[in-house]
C-alpha positions as a Markdown table, in Angstrom:
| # | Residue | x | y | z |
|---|---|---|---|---|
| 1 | Unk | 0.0 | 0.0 | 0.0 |
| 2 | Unk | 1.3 | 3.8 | -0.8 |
| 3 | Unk | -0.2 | 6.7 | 0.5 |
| 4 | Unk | 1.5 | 10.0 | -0.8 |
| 5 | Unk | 0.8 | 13.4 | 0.5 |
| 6 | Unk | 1.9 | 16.1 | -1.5 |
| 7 | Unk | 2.6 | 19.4 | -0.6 |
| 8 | Unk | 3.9 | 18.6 | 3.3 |
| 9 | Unk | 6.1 | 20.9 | 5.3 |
| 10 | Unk | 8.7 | 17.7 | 6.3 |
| 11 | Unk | 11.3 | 20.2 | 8.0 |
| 12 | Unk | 15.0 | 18.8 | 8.3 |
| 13 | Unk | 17.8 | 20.7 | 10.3 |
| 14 | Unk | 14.7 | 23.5 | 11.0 |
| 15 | Unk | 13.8 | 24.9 | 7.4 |
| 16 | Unk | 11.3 | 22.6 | 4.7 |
| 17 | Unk | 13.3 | 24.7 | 1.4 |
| 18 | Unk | 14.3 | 21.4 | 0.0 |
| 19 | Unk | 11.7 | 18.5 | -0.7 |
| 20 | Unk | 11.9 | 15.7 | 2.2 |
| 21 | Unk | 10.6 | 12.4 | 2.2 |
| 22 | Unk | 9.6 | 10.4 | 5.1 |
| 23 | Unk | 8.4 | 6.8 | 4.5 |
| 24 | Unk | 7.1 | 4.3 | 7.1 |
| 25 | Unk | 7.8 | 0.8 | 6.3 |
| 26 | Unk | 5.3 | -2.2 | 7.8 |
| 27 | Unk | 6.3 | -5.4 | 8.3 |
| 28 | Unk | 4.5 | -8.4 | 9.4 |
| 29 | Unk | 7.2 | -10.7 | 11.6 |
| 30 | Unk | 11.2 | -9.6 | 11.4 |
| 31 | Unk | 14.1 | -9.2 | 9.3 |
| 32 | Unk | 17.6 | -8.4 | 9.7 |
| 33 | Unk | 19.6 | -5.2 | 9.7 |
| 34 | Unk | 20.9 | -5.7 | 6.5 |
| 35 | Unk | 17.9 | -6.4 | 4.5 |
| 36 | Unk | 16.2 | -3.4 | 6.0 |
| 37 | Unk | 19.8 | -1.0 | 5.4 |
| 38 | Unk | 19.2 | -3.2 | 1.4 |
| 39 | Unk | 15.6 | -1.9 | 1.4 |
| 40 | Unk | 16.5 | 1.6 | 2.6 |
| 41 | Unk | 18.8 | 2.0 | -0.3 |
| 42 | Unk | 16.2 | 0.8 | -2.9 |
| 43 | Unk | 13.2 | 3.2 | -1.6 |
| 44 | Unk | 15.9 | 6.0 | -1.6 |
| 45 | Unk | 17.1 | 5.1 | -5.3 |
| 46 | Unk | 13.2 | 5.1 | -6.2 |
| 47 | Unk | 12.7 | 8.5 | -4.6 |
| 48 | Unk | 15.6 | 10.1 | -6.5 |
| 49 | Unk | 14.7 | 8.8 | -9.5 |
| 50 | Unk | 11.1 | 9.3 | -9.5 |
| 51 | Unk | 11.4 | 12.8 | -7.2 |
| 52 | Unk | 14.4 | 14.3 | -7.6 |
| 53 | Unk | 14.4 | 13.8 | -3.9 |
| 54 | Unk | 18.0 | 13.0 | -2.4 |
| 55 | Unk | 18.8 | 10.1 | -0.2 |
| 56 | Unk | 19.9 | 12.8 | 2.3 |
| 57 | Unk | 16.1 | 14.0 | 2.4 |
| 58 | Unk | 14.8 | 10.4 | 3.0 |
| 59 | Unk | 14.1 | 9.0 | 6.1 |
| 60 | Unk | 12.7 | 5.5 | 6.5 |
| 61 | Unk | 11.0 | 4.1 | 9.4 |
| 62 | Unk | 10.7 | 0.3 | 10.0 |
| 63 | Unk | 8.4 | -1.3 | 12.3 |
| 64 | Unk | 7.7 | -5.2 | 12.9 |
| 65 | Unk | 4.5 | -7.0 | 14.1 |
| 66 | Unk | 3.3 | -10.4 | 14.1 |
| 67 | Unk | -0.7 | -9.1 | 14.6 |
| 68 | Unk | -1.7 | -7.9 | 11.3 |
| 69 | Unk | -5.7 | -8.7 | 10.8 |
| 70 | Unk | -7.1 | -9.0 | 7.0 |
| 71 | Unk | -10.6 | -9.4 | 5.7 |
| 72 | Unk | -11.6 | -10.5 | 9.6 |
| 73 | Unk | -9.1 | -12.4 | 10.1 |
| 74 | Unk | -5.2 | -12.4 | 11.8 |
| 75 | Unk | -2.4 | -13.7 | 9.9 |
């Protein structure tokens, strides 16, 4: 699932002049470091790409749970 919202004030180092992106990252059960550092790299490679929006603008947030319900029902 994506959900973008345009037109944010995202301030970094206490101004918003240069486009910041801050993407939160579910995930149901773990991983390792690594794989979320691999993942990091790929969303801000997307970003750049897509955005113009440099990796130094990106912040990525990871969180893990093993309770994620669905059509009434838990995984």
């Amino acid at each position: 699932m994506v959900n973008i919202a345009d037109n944010c004030n995202l301030y970094f180092n206490g101004n918003d002049n240069k486009n910041t992106a801050f993407v939160n990252v579910s995930i149901f059960g773990e991983t390792s470091k690594q794989n979320c550092e691999n993942l990091t790299a790929e969303i801000c490679k997307i970003l750049e790409n897509s955005t113009g929006i440099p990796s130094d603008r990106v912040y990525v947030k990871f969180e893990f749970s093993d309770m994620w319900g669905y059509n009434s029902f838990m995984f």
